[in-house]
N, C-alpha and C positions, 0 to 999 in steps of 0.2 A: 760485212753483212752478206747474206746469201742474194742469190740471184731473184730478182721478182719473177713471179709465175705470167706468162700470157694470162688474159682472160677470156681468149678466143682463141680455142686451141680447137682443130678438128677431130672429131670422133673419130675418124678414118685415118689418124695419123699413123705413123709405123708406134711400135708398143712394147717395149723389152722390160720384161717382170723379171728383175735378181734376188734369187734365195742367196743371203750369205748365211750359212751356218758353221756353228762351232764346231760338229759334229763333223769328220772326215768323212764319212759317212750319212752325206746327202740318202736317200735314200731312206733314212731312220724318221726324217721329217714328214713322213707317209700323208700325215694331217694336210698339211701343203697344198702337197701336190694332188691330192684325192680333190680337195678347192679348186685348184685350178683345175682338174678335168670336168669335175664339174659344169663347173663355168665355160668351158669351151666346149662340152656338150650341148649346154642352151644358146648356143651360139651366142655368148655375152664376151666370147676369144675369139675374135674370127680370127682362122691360120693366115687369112690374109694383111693381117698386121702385124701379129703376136707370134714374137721368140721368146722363149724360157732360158736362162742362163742361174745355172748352179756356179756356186762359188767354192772351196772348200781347201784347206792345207791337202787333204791327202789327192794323190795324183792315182784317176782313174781314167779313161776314155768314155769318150758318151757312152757308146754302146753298152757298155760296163754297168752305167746307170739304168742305161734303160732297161737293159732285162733286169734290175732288181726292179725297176720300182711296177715293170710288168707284171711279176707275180701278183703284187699286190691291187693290182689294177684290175686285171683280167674276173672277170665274177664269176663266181661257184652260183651253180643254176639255182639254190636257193638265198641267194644276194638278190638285194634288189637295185645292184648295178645295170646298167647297160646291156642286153645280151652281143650286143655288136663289136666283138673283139677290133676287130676293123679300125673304130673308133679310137681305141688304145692306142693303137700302131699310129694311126694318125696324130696324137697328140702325143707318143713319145716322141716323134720326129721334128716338135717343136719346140725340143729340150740340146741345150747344148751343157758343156760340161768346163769351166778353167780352174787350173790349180794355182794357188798365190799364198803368200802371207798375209796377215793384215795390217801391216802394218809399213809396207816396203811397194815402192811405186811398181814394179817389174810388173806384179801378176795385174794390178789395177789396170796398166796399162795396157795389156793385152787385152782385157774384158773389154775396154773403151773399145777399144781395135776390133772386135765383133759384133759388139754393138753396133758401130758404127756402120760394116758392112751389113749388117742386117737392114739397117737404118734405108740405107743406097739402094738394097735391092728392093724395097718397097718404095724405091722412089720417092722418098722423103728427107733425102741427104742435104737439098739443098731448101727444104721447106720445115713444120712445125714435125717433134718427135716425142715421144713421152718416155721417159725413162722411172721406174718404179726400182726400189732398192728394199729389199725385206731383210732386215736385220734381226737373225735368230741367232745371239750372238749374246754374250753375258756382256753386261754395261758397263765393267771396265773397260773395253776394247772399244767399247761406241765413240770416243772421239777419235780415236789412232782410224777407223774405219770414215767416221762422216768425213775427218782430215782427205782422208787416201780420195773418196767420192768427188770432193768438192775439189781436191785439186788436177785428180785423173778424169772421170767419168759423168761432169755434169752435159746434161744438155746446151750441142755448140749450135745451136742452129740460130740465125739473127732475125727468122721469120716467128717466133714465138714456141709451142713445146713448154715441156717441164720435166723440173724432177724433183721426187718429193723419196720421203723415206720414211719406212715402217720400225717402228724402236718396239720391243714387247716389253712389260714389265720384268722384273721390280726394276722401280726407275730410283733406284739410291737405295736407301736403308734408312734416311732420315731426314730431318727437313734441311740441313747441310751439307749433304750428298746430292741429295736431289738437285737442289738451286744449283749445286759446282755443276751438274751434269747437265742442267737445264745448259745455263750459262757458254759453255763448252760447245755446245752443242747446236746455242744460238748464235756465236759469233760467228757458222759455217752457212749456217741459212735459216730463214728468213721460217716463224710459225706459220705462216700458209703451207710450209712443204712438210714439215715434220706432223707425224702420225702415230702419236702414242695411244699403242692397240691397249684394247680393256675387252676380251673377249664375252665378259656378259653385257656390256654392251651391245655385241652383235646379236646376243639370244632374241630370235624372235620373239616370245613372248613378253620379252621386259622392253621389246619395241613396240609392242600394242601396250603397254600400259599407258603410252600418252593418247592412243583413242578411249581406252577402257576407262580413264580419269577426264579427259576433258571434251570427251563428247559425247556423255552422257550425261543429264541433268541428275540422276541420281545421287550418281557417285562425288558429283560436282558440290552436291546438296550434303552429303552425309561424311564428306573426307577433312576434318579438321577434329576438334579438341575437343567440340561440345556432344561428339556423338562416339569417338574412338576413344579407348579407354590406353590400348597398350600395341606396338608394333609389333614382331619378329623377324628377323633375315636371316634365315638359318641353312648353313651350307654342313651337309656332313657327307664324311668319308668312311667306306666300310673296309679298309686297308692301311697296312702302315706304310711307312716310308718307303721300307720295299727295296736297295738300293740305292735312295737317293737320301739319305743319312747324312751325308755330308754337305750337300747341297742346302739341306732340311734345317740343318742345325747352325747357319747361319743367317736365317732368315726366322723361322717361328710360323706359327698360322697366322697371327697379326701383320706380320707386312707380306707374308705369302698368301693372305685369303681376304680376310677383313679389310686391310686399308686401301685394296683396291677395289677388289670385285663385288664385295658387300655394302661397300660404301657405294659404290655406284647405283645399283640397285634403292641403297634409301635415297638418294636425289632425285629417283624417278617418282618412288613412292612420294615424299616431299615437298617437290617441287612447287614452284605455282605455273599457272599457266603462264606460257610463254606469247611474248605480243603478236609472234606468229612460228609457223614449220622452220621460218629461217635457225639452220645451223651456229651458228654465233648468239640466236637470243635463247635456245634453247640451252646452250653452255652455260651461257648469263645465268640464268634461272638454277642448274646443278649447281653453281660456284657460290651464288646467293645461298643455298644450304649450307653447303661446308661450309660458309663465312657467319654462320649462325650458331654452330653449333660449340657449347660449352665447353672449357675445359671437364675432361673423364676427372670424377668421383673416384678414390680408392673402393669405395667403399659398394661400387657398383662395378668391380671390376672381380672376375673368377678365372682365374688360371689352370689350368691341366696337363699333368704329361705321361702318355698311357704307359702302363709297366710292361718293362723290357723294350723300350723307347733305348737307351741307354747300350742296350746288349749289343744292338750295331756296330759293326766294328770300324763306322765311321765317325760316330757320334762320343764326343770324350765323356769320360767315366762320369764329370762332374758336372754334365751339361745341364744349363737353368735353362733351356728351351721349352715355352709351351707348347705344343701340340693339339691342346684343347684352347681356345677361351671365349668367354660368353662376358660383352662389356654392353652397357648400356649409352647409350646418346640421348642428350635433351638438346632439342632446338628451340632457339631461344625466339622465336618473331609469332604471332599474333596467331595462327593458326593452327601451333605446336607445343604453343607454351604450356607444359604440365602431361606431355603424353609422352612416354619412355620407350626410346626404340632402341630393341636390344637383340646388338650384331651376335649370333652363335656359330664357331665353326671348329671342327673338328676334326684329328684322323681316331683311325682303327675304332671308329666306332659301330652300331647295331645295324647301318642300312645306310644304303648313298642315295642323297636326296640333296637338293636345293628349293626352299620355299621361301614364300613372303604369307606370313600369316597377321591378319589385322582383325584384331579382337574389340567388340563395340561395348560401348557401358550398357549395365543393367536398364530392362527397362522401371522407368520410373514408377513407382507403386503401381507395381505390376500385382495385378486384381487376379491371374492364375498363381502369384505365390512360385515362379517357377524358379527357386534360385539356382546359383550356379549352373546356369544354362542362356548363355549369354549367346548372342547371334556373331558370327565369326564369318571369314575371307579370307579365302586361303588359296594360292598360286602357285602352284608346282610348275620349277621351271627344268628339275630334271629328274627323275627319268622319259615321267612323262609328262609332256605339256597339256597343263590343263587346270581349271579354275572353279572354286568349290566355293558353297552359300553353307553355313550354318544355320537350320532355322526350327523354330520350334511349332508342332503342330498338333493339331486332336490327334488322338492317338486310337479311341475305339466312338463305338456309336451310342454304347448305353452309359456314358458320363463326361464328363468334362478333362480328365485327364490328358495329360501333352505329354509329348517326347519330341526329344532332338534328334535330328538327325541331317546328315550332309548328303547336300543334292550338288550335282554338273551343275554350275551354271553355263561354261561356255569350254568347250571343246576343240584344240584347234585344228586338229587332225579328222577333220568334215573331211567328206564327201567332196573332191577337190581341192582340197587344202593342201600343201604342203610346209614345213617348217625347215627351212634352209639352213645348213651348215653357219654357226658365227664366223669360220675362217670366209665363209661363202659372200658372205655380209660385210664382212670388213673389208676383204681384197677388193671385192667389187666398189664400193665407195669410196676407195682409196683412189683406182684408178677414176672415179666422175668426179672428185676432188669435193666431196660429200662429209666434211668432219662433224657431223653430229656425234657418232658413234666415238667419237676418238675424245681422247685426255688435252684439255687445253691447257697450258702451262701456271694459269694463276687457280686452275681448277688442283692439281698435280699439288702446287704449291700449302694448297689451303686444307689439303688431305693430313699431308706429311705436319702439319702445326697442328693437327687433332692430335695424333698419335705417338709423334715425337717425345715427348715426355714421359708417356708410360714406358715405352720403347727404352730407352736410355734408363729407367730403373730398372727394368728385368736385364738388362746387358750388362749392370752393376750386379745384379743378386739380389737386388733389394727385394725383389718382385720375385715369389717363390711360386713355381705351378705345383700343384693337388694332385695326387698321383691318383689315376682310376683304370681301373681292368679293361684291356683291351675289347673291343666291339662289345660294350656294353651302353652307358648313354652319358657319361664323361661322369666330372665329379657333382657328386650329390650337394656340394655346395651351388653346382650352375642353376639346380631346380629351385634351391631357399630363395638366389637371388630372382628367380623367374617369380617368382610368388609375394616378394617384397617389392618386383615393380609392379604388382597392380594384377599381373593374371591370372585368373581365376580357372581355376581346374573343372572338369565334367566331369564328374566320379561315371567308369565306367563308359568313357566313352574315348578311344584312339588311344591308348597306351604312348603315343610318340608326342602328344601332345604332354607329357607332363615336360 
């Protein structure tokens, strides 16, 4: 088993953050490291702890790094970076660079060996150290890598320190992959250390929906079965694969979009209140969804794969990969029972957008007669963060006549507001040892028994995706099945709502 974590670890320990990527070319991971400058910007990296250490097979010199990843740093006067180049220069200098295999002690042990001296001249050598491991690294290699960590580079210090590691999705392909790689993964160390990232988790907005749900009497009042008629979690993309064809076509939008990032998202919606902020009960309460929720309907499942998906000249001639698909989920416990929440995501389609749309039942012999204009809620969590009321109102002075229309209700990008990078959010929590934000293993577990099943018939053929014109709004079958679970259309009102 892995090493126990201290639980008194000092903020002011020395702090070594490792990128290992796949990529010879550190540098490509821009996402990253733009986080960490970030973050060392708000003074949340003081240079006085925190070294940076790239990891990567191809052999370059720091400096080598640092003027690429300067380019990208440095802000064009209409950025809304930094104007303080200075800054740059400062925080490339707390970048080092080693080259290694992943799989052979030689390059491991040299990182330990910089680490370590970094560790000494922060005078920390012989007291607590934090060691942080980011693994941007496909998941085959994550045991040969956690193996190389836990036997070269864990934290030696006897006065307390840690070290924990960052894993990104996809964590397997199925509920069988996943468990071997959980498994694998757990006999190196210990769940307190391991950090399986879900980057909408770190979305700022889908991190106010536990105030927007449980600290308002409202919402508290109106969020179950007897007033909600029909869910949506709808992620779309206005691009195709673009390149990564290969990569694309053995994964799907189903374990590349839906079984993680969409599903997280409805445990938020979902949830119940948790018995407080503690990280662990709030897990609890996500894992309690996925452990409710049915086996998938055929007959609520739609497939898609856009035309000229296939032309790729990575993608094989005869590929059954969805691209599109729009499934529905019923939770089966007291607050859920009978309201259908239906995951949609898709590429090369009409506009790139992430929303959570929650559509209410009719009102009850509604005395204006106003059908199909039902009150709606709706959260855009990209492009732009922000939250919409569906509501219906008089419309002129001389009759009683109504119309619908959608109003702001809440804006997050006030006057003082800012919304923080998810890399921003999750790096950060990682190092305050904050796993709310992150995938707990029986959470991971109870995703992959959703999905599992449909997964392994589209891998057979059984499961045939609809083919539909690129950047349009997938196949016309995903709308039949929109409308046979329950939602109700507004003739003439957002075209993207059909």
């Amino acid at each position: 088993m892995g090493t126990r974590e201290s639980s008194n670890v000092s903020e002011t320990a020395s702090l070594s953050i490792v990128l290992l990527c796949a990529s010879g070319d550190l540098a490509e991971k821009k996402s990253l490291f733009l986080a960490l400058f970030h973050l060392y910007e708000k003074g949340l990296l003081p240079p006085t702890e925190v070294q940076i250490f790239g990891y990567a097979r191809t052999e370059v010199s720091d400096d080598e790094l640092r003027d690429q990843l300067r380019e990208y740093l440095i802000p064009d006067e209409d950025d809304d970076y930094p104007e303080q180049v200075e800054d740059v220069w400062d925080f490339l200098n707390l970048i080092k660079y080693i080259s290694g295999s992943y799989d052979s002690e030689e390059g491991f042990r040299l990182l330990d060996k910089e680490i370590s001296e970094h560790e000494y001249s922060k005078n920390s050598g012989g007291g607590s150290s934090r060691r942080l491991f980011y693994l941007e690294l496909p998941p085959s290699v994550y045991p040969s890598v956690c193996n190389m960590i836990k036997t070269c580079c864990m934290n030696k210090s006897n006065l307390g320190g840690w070290t924990r590691i960052v894993v990104e999705k996809p964590f397997g392909k199925d509920l069988e992959s996943a468990e071997e790689l959980s498994t694998q993964i757990g006999e190196l160390f210990e769940e307190p250390q391991i950090y399986r990232i879900g980057h909408y988790l770190g979305k700022e907005l889908v991190q106010k929906m536990l105030v927007l749900r449980f600290a308002n009497q409202l919402f508290l009042s109106l969020w179950n079965r007897d007033n909600i008629d029909n869910v949506q979690i709808i992620f779309k993309e206005d691009f195709k694969v673009e390149g990564h064809g290969g990569y694309f076509d053995q994964y799907g939008i189903i374990r590349d979009i839906i079984q993680n990032h969409l599903l997280q998202v409805l445990c938020l919606v979902a949830m119940e209140r948790p018995v407080s902020l503690n990280p662990e009960h709030i897990r609890d309460e996500r894992r309690c969804v996925l452990e409710s929720v049915v086996p998938i309907s055929d007959d609520e499942v739609v497939l898609g794969q856009y035309e000229g998906y296939r032309d790729d000249p990575a993608v094989p001639d005869e590929s059954n990969t969805p691209t599109f698909a729009s499934v529905i989920l019923r939770i089966h416990n007291e607050r859920w029972e009978g309201v259908p929440f239906i995951l949609r995501a898709g590429k090369a389609l009409d506009s790139r957008k992430t929303e959570i749309r929650v559509q209410f039942k009719d009102v009850p012999d509604d005395i204006f007669k106003d059908k199909h204009r039902r009150n709606g809620f709706r959260i855009c969590l990209q492009p732009l963060e922000t939250i919409y009321t569906k509501l219906v109102y008089k419309l002129g002075n001389l009759d009683m006549s109504t119309h619908q229309s959608e109003q702001e209700l809440l804006y997050w990008r006030q006057e003082g507001v800012t919304i923080e990078d998810a890399y921003e959010n999750l790096i950060l929590d990682t190092i305050r040892g904050d796993q709310q934000q992150f995938i707990r293993r029986d959470e991971l577990e109870a995703s992959w028994k959703i999905f599992t099943p449909l997964l392994h018939r589209i891998d057979r053929g059984e499961f045939k995706p609809l083919p539909y014109e690129a950047y349009g709004y997938g196949p016309k079958e995903a709308f039949e099945l929109l409308r046979k679970a329950g939602y109700v259309e507004t003739p003439g009102f957002l075209v993207d709502d059909h």
